[in-house]
C-alpha positions in Angstrom: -156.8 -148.6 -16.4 -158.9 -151.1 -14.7 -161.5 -154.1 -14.8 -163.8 -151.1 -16.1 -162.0 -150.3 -19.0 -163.5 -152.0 -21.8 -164.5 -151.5 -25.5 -167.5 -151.6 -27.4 -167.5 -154.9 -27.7 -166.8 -155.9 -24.2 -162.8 -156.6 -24.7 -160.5 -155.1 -22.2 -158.1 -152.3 -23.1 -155.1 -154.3 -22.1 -156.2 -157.2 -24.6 -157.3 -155.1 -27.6 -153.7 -153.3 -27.3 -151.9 -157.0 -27.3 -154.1 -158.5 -30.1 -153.4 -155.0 -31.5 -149.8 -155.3 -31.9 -148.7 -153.0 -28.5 -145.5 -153.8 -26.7 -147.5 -153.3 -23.2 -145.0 -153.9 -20.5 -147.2 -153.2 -17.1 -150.4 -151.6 -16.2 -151.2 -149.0 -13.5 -154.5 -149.2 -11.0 -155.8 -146.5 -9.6 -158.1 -146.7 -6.4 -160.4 -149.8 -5.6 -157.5 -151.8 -7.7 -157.5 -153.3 -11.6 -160.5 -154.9 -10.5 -162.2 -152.3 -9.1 -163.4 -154.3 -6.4 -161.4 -152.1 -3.6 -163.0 -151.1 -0.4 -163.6 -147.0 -0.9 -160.5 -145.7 0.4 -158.3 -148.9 1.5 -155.0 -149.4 0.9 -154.4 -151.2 -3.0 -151.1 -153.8 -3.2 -149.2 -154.1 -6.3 -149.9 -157.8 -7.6 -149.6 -159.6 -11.2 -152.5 -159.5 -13.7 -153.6 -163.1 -13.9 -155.0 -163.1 -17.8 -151.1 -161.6 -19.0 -148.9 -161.7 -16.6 -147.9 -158.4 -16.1 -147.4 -156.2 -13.1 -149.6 -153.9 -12.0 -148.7 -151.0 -10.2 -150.7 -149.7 -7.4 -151.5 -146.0 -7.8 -153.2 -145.9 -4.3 -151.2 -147.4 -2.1 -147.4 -146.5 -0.7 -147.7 -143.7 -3.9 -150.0 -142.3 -5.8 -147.7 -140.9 -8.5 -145.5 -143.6 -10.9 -141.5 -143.4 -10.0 -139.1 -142.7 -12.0 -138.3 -146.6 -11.7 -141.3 -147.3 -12.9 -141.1 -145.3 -16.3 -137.6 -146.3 -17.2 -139.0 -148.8 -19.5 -141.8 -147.5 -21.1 -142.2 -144.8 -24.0 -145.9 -144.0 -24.0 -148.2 -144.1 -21.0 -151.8 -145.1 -22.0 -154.7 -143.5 -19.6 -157.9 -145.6 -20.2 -160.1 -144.9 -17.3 -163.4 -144.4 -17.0 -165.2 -141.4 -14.8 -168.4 -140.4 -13.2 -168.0 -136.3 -13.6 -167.7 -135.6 -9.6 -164.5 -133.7 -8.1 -164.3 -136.5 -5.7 -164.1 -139.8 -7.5 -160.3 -140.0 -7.5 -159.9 -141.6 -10.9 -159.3 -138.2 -11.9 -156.8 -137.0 -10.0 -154.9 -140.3 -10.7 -154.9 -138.6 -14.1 -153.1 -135.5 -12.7 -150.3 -137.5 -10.8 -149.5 -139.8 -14.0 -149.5 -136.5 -16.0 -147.2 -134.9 -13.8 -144.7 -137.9 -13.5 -144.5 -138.0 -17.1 -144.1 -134.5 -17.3 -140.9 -134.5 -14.7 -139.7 -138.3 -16.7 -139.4 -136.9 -19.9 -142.8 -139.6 -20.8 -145.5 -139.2 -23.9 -149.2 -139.6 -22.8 -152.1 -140.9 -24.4 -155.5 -140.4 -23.4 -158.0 -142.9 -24.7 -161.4 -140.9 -24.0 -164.4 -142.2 -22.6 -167.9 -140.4 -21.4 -169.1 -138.3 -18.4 -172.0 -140.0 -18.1 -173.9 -136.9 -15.8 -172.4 -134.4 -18.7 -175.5 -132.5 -19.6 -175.7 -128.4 -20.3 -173.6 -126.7 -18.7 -176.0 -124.9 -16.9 -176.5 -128.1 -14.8 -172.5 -127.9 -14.1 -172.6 -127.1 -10.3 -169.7 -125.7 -7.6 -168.7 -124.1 -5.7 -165.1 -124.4 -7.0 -162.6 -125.9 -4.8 -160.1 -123.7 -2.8 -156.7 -124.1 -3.3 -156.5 -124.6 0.5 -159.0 -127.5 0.7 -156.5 -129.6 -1.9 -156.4 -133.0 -1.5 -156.5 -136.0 -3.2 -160.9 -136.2 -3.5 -159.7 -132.7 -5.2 -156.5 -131.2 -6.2 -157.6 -128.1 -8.6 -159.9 -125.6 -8.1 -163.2 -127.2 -10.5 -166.1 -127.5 -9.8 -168.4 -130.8 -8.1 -170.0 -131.4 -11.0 -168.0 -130.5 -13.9 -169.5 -131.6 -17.3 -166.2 -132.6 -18.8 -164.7 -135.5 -19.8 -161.6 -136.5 -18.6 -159.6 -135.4 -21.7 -161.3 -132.1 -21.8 -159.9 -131.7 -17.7 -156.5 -133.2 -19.1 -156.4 -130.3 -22.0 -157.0 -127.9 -19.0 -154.6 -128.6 -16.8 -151.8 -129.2 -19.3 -152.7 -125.6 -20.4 -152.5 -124.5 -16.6 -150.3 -126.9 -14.9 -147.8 -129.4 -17.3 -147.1 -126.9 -20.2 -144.0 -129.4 -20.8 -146.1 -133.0 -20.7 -146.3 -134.5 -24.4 -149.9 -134.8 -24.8 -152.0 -136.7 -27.0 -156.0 -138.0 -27.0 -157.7 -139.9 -29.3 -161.4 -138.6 -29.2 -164.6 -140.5 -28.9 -166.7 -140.3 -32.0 -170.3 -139.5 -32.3 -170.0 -138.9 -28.2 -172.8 -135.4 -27.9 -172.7 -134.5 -24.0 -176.2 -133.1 -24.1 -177.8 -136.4 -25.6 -175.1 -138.7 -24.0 -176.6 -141.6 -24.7 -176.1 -144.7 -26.8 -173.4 -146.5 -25.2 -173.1 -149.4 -22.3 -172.5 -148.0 -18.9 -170.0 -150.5 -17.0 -169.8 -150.4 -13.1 -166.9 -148.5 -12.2 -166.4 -149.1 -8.3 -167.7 -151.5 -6.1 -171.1 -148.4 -4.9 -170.7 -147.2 -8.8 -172.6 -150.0 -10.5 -175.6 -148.2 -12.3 -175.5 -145.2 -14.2 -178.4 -143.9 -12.2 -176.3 -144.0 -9.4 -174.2 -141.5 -11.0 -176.3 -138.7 -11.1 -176.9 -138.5 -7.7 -173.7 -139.4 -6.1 -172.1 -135.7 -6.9 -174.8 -134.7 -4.3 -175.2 -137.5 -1.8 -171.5 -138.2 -1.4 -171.1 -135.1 0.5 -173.3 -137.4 3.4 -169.3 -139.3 4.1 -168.8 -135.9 6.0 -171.3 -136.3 8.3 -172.9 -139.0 10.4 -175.8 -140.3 8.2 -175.4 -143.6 6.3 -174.9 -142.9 2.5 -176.2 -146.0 1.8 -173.0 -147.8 1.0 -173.0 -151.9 0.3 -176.7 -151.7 0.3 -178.8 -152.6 -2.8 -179.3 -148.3 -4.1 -175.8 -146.7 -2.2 -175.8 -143.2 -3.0 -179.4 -143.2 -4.1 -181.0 -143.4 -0.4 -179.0 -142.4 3.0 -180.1 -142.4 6.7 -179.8 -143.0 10.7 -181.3 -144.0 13.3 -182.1 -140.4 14.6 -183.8 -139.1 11.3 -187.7 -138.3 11.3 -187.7 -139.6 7.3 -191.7 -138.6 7.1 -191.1 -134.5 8.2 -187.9 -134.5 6.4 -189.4 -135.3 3.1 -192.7 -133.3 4.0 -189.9 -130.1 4.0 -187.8 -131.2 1.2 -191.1 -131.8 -1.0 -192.7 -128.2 -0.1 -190.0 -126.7 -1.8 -189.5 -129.2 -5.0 -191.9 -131.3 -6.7 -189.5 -132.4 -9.3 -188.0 -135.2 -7.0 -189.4 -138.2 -5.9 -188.9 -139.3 -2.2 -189.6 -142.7 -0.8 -189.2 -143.4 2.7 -186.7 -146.2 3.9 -185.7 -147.8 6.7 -182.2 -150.0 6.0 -180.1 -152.1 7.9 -176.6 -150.4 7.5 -174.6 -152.2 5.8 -171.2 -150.0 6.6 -170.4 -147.3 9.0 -172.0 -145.4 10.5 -173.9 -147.6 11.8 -173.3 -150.6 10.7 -176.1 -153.3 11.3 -178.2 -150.6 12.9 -181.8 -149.6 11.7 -181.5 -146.6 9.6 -184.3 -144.5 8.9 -184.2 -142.3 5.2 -185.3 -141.2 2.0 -184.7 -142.9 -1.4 -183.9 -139.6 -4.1 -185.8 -140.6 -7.3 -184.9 -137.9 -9.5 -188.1 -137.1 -12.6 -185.7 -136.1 -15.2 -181.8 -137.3 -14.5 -180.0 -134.5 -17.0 -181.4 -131.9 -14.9 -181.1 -132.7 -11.3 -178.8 -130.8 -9.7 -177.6 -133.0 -7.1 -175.3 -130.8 -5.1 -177.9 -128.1 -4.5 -180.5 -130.8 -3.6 -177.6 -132.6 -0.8 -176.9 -129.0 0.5 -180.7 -128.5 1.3 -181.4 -132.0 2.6 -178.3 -131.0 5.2 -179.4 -127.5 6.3 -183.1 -129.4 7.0 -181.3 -132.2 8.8 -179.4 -129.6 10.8 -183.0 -127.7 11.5 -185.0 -130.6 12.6 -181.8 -132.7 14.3 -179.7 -130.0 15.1 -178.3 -131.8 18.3 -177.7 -134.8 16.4 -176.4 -133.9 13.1 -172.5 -133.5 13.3 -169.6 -133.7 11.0 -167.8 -137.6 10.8 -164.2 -138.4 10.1 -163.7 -140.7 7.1 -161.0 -142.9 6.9 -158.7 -143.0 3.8 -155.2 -144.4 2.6 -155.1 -140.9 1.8 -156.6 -139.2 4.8 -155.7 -141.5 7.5 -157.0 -139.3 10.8 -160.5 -138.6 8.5 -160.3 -135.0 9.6 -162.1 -132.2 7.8 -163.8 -134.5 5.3 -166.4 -132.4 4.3 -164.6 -129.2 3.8 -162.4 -131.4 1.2 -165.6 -133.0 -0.7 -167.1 -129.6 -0.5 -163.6 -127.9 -1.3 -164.2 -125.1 1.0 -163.4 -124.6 4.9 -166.1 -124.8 7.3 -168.2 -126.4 5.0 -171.1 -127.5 7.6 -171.3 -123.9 9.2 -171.6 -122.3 5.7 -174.2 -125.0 5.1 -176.3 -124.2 7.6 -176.2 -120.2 7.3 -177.3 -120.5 3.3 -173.7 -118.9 2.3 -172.9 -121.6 -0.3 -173.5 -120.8 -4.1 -173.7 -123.9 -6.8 -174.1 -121.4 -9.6 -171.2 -121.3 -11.8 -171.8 -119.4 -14.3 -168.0 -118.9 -15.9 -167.4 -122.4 -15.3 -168.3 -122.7 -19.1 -166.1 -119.8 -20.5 -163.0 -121.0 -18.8 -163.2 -124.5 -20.4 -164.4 -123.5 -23.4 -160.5 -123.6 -25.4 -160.5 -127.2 -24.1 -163.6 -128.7 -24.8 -163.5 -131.9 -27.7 -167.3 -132.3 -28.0 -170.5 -129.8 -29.3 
């Protein structure tokens, strides 16, 4: 769990399970820490939770997996964590590596579900589906970008495919309908992930780490604007615009408030989507690239970004992309976000209408 874990009525998870009764002995953080206020990809200590007292465990630092140590003790692992519905927002695949520990401990697990708050149809679901051979940890199965699901529904599929032995169990949100998906409180979830806006956008704009353009990061909309120094923001949006009218586009110039870039003048656009359940994010990114790489093509080039997990950066957008040579394929229109199937495979594991 972390800071973000919360119920209805604003308690944290770790509280509600004391007052409840629940012999909890320690609690496990995945990246940006218990308090979620981690810089994206930095190295997360194990420390001692000031309001109980208990350890926490780093799951994105020195491991990203529990020990066997660190399971001796405990009978049921809880998994309370929430989740913006992109391949890359490693909460996720935190999920897989606790799953798999418990699987090779012997350990039961419990999954407290909570919403995808960009689930829509599933028409709006968008790939491509990773390859195996871009796995990492921004992407360990082959799913799609955007894939509609909660993370229970993900956890019945890859028990099914990957941990036939784990001891599963999930305790269902009620009155949750992932094509309404609304009626609830949306709580910040990383220290760029603090609007539900946000959300729908990021499955599209995150692909921007890759390259060298600003995605907007410690600024007042990250993920919801991006630029550089070297983009011509008025002729970019006049091509982006001839070919949708269903998007808003505001021109910005920023001061950076990250790399690339930092404190430099960036010039951008501000994505203001018309109607948020059926943007498709990933398609829109893909074209805003292959214009960038049209109208800039001697500046536009790929960027290493710098990870506990990925220290030498390399190959970062064929990872968020899940494919290899992700920029070329960009550029020569050969990547599809149709996935039509997508639906039919998860179908046996999906909890909600």
């Amino acid at each position: 769990c972390n800071e973000a874990s919360v119920t209805n009525t604003g308690l944290h998870c770790r509280l509600a399970l004391l007052n409840a009764g629940f012999s909890v002995v320690k609690l496990f953080a995945p990246e940006h820490g218990f308090n979620t206020k981690g810089d994206d990809g930095a190295f997360i200590h194990d420390c001692i939770d000031s309001a109980t007292q208990l350890p926490i465990v780093s799951l994105y630092g020195e491991k990203l997996a529990p020990n066997e140590s660190d399971l001796a003790t405990i009978d049921l692992v809880i998994i309370d964590l929430p989740d913006i519905g992109s391949r890359f927002y490693t909460y996720l695949w935190t999920m897989t590596y606790v799953m798999e520990a418990c699987a090779n401990y012997g350990k039961n697990v419990l999954i407290l579900d909570r919403p995808n708050p960009i689930a829509s149809e599933f028409g709006f679901a968008e790939g491509p589906i990773l390859e195996q051979a871009n796995s990492s940890f921004i992407g360990r199965f082959p799913i799609p970008i955007k894939h509609n699901c909660t993370l229970a529904e993900l956890a019945n599929y890859f028990k099914h495919t990957y941990y036939h032995s784990l001891n599963l169990q999930i305790v269902a949100m009620k009155n949750w309908d992932r094509y309404a998906n609304d009626n609830y409180i949306f709580t910040g979830t990383s220290p760029a992930i603090q609007k539900r806006r946000t959300t729908y956008i990021y499955p599209g704009t995150c692909l921007f780490e890759g390259l060298n353009v600003n995605e907007g990061r410690g600024t007042a909309f990250p993920f919801e604007q991006f630029g550089a120094p070297w983009i011509n923001a008025q002729l970019l949006k006049e091509k982006l615009l001839s070919k949708d009218n269903e998007i808003d586009l505001e021109i910005v110039s920023f001061t950076a408030a990250a790399q690339p870039y930092q404190n430099e003048l960036c010039h951008g656009l501000k994505i203001k989507p018309r109607h948020l359940n059926q943007f498709k994010p990933v398609d829109f990114a893909l074209r805003i690239i292959k214009i960038l790489a049209e109208i800039h093509p001697n500046e536009l080039k790929e960027r290493n970004y710098l990870t506990n997990v990925n220290p030498n950066g390399e190959k970062h957008l064929d990872k968020l992309l899940g494919i290899n040579d992700a920029l070329i394929k960009i550029k020569t229109n050969e990547i599809t976000t149709s996935i039509p199937a997508w639906k039919d495979l998860m179908q046996p594991f999906l909890l909600y209408n």
